[in-house]
C-alpha positions in Angstrom: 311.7 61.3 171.4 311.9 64.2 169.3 314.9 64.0 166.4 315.9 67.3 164.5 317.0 67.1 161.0 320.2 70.0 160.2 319.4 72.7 157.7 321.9 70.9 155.3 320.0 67.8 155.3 316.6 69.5 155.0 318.1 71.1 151.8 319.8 67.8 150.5 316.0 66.2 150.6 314.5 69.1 149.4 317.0 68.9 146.3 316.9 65.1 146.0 312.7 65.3 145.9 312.6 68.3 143.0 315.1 66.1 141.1 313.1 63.1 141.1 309.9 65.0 139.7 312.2 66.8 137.6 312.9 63.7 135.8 309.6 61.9 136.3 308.2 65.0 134.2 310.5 64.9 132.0 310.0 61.1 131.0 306.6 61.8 130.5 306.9 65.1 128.1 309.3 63.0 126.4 306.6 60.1 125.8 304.4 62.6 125.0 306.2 64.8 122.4 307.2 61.3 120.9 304.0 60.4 120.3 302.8 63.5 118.8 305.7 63.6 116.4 305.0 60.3 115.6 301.6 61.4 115.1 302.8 64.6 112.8 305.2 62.3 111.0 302.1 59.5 110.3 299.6 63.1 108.4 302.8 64.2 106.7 303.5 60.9 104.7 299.6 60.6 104.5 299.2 63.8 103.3 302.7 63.9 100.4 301.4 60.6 99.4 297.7 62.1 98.9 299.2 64.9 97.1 301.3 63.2 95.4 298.6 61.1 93.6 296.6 64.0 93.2 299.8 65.7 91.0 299.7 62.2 88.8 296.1 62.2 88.6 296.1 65.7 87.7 299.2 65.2 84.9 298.0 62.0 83.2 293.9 61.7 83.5 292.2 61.8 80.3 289.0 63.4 81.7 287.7 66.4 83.4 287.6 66.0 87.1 284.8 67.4 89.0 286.0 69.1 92.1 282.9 69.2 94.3 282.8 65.0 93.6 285.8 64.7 94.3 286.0 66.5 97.5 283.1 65.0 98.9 284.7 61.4 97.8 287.7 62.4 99.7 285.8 63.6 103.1 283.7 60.3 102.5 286.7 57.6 102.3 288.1 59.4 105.4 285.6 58.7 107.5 285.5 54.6 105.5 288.9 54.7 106.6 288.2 55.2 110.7 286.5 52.3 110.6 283.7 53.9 112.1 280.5 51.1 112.4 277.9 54.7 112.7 280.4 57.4 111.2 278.9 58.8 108.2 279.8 62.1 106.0 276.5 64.2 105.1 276.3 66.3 102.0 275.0 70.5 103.5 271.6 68.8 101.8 271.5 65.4 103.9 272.1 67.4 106.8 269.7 69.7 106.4 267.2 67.1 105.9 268.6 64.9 108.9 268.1 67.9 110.9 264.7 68.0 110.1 264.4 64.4 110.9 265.7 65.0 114.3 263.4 67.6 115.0 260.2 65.6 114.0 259.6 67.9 110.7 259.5 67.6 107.0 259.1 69.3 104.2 256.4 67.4 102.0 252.1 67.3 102.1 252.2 64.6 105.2 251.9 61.0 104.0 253.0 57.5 105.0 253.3 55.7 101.6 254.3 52.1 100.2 254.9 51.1 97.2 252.2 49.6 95.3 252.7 45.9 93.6 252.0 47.6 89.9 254.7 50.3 91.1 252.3 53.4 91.8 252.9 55.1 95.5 250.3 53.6 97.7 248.9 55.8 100.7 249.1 54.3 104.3 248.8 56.9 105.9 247.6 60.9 106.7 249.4 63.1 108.9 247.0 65.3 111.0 246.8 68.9 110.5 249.0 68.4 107.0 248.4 69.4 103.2 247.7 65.7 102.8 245.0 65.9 105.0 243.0 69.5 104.2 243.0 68.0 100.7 241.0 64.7 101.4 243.8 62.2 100.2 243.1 59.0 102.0 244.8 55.5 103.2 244.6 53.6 100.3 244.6 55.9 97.8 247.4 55.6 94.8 249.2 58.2 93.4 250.5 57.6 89.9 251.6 60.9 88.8 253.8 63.2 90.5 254.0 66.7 88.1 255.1 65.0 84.9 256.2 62.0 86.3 253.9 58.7 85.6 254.6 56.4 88.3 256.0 53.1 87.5 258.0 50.6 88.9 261.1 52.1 87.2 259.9 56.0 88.1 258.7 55.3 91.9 262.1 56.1 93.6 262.0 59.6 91.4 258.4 60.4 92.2 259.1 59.8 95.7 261.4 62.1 95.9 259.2 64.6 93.6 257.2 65.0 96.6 259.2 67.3 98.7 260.4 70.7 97.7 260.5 73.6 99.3 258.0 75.0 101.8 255.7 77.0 99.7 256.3 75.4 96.8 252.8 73.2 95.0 253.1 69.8 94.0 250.6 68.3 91.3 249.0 64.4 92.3 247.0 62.2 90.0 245.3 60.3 92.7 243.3 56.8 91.7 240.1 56.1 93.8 237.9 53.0 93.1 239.4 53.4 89.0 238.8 56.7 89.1 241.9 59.3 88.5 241.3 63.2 90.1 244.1 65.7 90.0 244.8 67.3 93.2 247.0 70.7 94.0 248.8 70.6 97.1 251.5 73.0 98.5 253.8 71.8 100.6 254.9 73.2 104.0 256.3 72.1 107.5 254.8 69.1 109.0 254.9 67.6 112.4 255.8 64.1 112.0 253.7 62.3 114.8 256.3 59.9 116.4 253.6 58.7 119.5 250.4 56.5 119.2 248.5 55.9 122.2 245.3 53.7 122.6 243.2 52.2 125.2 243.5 48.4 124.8 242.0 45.9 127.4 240.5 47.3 130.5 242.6 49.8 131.9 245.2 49.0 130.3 247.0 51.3 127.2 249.6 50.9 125.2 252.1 54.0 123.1 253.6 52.9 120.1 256.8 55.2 119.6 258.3 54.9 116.8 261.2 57.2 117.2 262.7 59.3 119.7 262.9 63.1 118.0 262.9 66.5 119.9 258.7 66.4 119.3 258.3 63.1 120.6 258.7 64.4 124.5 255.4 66.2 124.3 253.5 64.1 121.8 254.5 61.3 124.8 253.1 63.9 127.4 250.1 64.9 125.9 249.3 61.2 125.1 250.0 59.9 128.6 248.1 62.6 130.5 245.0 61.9 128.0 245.1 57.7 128.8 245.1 58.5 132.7 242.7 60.5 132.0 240.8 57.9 130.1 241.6 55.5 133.4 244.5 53.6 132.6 246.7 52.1 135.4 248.8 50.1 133.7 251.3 51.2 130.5 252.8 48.8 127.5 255.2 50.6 125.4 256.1 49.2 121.8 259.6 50.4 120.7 259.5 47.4 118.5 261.4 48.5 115.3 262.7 51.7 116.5 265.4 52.7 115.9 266.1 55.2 118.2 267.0 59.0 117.8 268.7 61.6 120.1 269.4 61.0 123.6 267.8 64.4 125.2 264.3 62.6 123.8 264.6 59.7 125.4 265.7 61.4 128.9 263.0 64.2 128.9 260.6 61.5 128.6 262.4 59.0 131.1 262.3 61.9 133.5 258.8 61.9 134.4 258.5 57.8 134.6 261.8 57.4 137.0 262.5 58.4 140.5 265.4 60.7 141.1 269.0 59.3 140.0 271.0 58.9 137.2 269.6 58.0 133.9 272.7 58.0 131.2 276.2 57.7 131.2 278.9 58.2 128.9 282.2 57.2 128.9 284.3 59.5 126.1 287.7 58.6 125.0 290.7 58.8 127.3 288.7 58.8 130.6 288.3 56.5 133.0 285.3 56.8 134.5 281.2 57.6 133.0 280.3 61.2 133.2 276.6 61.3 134.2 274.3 62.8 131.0 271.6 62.8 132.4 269.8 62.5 135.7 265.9 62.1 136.9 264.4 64.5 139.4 262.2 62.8 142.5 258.9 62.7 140.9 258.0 58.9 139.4 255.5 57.5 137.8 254.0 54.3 139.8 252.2 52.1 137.9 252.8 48.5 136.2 254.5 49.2 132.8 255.8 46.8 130.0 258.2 47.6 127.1 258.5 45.3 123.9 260.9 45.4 122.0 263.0 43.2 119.1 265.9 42.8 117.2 265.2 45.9 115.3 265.1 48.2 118.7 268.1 50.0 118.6 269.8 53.5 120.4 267.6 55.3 122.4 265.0 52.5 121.9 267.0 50.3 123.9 267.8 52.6 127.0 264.4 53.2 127.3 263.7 50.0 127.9 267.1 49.4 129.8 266.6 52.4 132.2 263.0 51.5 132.8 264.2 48.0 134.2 267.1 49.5 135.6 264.8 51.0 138.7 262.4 48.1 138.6 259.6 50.7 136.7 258.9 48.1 133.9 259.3 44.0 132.2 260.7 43.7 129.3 259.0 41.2 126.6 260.2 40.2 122.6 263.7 39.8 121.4 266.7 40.7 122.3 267.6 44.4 120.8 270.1 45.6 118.2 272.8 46.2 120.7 273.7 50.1 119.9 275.4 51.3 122.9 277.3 54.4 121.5 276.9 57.6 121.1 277.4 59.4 118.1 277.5 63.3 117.2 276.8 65.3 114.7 279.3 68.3 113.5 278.5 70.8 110.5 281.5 71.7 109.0 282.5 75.2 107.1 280.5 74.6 104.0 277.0 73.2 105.6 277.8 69.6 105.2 278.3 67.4 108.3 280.1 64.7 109.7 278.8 61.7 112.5 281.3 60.6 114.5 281.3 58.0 117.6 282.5 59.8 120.6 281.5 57.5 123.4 279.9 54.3 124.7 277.0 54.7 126.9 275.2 53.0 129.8 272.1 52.4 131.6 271.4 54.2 135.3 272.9 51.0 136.9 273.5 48.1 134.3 276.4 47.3 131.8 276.7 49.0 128.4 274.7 46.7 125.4 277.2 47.7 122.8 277.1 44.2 120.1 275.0 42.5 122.7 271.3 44.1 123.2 268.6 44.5 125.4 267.1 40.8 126.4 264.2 40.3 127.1 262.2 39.5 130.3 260.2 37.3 128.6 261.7 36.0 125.1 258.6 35.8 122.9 259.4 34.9 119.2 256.9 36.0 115.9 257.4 34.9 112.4 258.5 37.0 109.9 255.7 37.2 108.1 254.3 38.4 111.4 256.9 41.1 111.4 256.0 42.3 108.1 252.6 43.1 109.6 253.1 44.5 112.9 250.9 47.5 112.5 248.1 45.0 111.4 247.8 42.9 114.8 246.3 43.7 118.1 246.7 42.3 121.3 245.0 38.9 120.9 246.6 38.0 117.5 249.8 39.1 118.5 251.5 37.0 120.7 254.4 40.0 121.8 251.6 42.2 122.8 249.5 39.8 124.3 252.7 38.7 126.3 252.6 42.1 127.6 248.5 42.2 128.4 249.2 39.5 130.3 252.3 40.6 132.5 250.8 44.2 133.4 247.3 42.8 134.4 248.4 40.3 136.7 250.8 43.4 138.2 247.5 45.1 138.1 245.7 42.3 140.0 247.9 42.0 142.7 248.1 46.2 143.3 244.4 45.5 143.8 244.0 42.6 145.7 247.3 41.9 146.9 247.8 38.5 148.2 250.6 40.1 151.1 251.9 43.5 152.0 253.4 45.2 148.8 256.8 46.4 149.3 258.0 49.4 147.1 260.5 48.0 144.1 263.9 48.9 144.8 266.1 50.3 142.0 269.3 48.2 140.6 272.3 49.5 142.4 275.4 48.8 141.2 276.4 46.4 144.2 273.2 44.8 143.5 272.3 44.3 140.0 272.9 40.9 140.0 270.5 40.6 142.4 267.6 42.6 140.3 264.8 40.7 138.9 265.5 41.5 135.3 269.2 40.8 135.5 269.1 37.7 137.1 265.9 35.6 135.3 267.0 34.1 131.9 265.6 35.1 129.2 263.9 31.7 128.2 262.3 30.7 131.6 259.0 33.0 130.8 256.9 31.2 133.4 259.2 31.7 136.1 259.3 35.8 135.3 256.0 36.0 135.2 255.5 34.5 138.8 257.5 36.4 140.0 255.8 40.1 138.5 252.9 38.7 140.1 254.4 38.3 143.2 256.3 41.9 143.0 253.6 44.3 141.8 253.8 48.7 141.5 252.5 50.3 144.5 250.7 53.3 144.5 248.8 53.4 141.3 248.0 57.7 140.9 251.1 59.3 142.5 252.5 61.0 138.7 254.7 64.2 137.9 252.9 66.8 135.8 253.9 65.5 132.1 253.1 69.4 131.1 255.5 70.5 133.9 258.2 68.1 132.1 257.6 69.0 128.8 259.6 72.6 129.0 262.1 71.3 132.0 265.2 71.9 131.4 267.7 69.3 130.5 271.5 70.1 130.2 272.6 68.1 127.4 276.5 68.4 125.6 277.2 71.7 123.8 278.4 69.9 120.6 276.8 68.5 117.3 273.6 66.4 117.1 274.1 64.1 119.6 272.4 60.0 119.3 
């Protein structure tokens, strides 16, 4: 039955339905406009007091103040008073030289260096195609003069910094070889800072040591890859033990090629309710049994690597749990070239929860000593028990790709309905045995289908218009 409705009525509702939003709108602009004057009212008496101290301070103090201290003090307790675990405030010089860091350059001759037990700067290490390196310096080397500086336990911090300077600029050493003291000339310039260390270590099996995730490590990662498959490896360990992480484009660009097409990072800013998607992977995988140790010192970027990785069921995970840095921070240059770091979001894995304060753990929880820690670089696989850990769990994958004891099914990625069901979610960390059963059981199929890492290398990867972001 059909029932009409007279004009009057129609107008009545129509009157009744625009008063209602009327005042629903209105409730809410008044919340709104409360808030913010609350807000205004909050800087004002922040602000009179401020300035009102400043007019004392500026009446009664005996001494001369120093304005660019004191402006930088100011900007510095701000960002103290936020509360801010990761904010920082950056002087236009630590910027610049954070920005460097970021983009895997410095300004120096290219050297690792200690310090010695008698105080002098002890050489660890040569970067390739640096000053350092055309001018014969060598691991174990000591330096114990910088220009006019002799080295000593009370000058080492001084000298250190006496090493960089401006590209273009020389730098006198004193260098002491088996007793011997010879002065050497060096001028300093740009250097790549290798981030990537790749080696063949049992079999076909090789392991990349990445020590930080900077906008050179994508293709130092690429070109060290390609060169291992190249050299017949079908199986991948990937220490990120003690790093400490870097920008988040890295770490995608890289995770890119070794994923299958989905989501790779999330990130949920303030005031929404839902992650906005960072990143994503395109179709093209790697396949092929892959490892990633980590420890309490993997942090960042560090950690999603070896989050996403597991995420898809592309990798085990063997050490300690991780840091437990899930946020992301950016950097913002202000006016006069100095810079603020501010945390803007928390982010997540392609499918698992966010490890903000809780870390990464491990697959396999395999403890070291300290001492052991000290002397990472040191070990290989048989003395130490991580990597050996990690030998272990990508050859028996290996085995069973080869001979496999049943039909290999392809490893499904965590979805979020079903990542309590995933192997790496669901196995406790401290029931080793029982994980690695169960990799030998699963297994990678398809050991040579691989994207083109030099394809990868210039793709290009939307990442957010402001700051620095890590």
């Amino acid at each position: 039955m059909n029932r009409k409705i007279s004009l009057g009525a129609a107008i009545t509702l129509a009157i009744m339905f625009s008063t209602v939003t009327f005042i629903i709108t209105m409730i809410y602009s008044r919340n709104a406009f409360d808030s913010m004057v609350f807000n205004i009212k909050e800087r004002e008496t922040m602000y009179a007091k401020l300035s009102e101290v400043d007019r004392l301070v500026r009446q009664r103090y005996y001494n001369r103040i120093d304005e660019d201290t004191l402006g930088q003090e100011l900007i510095k307790g701000y960002m103290t008073g936020i509360e801010d675990k990761y904010g920082a405030y950056m002087t236009a010089e630590q910027y610049s030289e954070l920005q460097s860091g970021y983009q895997g350059k410095t300004v120096d001759i290219g050297l690792i260096i200690s310090q010695h037990s008698e105080g002098y700067i002890l050489i660890e290490g040569v970067y390739d195609d640096s000053p350092a390196s055309l001018s014969e310096l060598m691991p174990g080397d000591l330096i114990v003069k910088v220009d006019d500086i002799n080295v000593s336990l009370e000058t080492y911090e001084e000298a250190v910094l006496a090493l960089k300077g401006d590209p273009g600029t020389a730098v006198t050493l004193t260098i002491r070889r088996e007793n011997v003291d010879t002065p050497y000339t060096i001028t300093r310039r740009k250097v790549n800072v290798p981030s990537v260390y790749g080696e063949m270590i049992e079999g076909n099996i090789a392991k990349l040591k990445i020590t930080e995730f900077n906008d050179n490590t994508p293709d130092q990662f690429f070109k060290i890859f390609t060169q291992l498959r190249t050299e017949g490896a079908s199986g991948f360990i990937f220490d990120l033990r003690n790093n400490s992480g870097g920008t988040v484009e890295s770490v995608c660009r890289i995770l890119d090629t070794l994923l299958p097409e989905g989501p790779i990072v999330s990130a949920l800013y303030k005031g929404a309710t839902e992650p906005e998607v960072l990143f994503s992977s395109d179709e093209d995988s790697v396949d092929a049994p892959m490892v990633v140790v980590i420890n309490s010192k993997t942090a960042s970027a560090a950690e999603l690597f070896a989050q996403a990785l597991r995420d898809y069921n592309k990798a085990r995970v063997v050490g300690t749990t991780s840091y437990g840095k899930g946020s992301m921070q950016e950097i913002h240059k202000l006016s006069d070239g100095s810079a603020i770091d501010i945390t803007v979001a928390l982010y997540t894995p392609p499918f698992s929860e966010n490890f903000e304060g809780v870390g990464v753990k491990p697959d396999f929880d395999i403890r070291i000593s300290p001492d052991m820690e000290k002397i990472l670089d040191e070990l290989d696989h048989n003395s130490d028990p991580q990597l050996k850990k990690a030998v272990e769990v990508v050859s028996a994958e290996i085995r069973n790709i080869e001979n496999p004891a049943q039909p290999v099914t392809p490893a499904q990625p965590v979805t979020p309905n079903s990542s309590s069901e995933a192997p790496s979610s669901s196995q406790p960390s401290d029931e080793p045995e029982q994980n690695e059963e169960q990799s030998e059981e699963e297994g990678e199929q398809a050991e040579d289908e691989t994207k083109e890492p030099e394809d990868s290398s210039v793709e290009e990867i939307e990442s957010p218009e402001e700051g620095i972001v890590h």
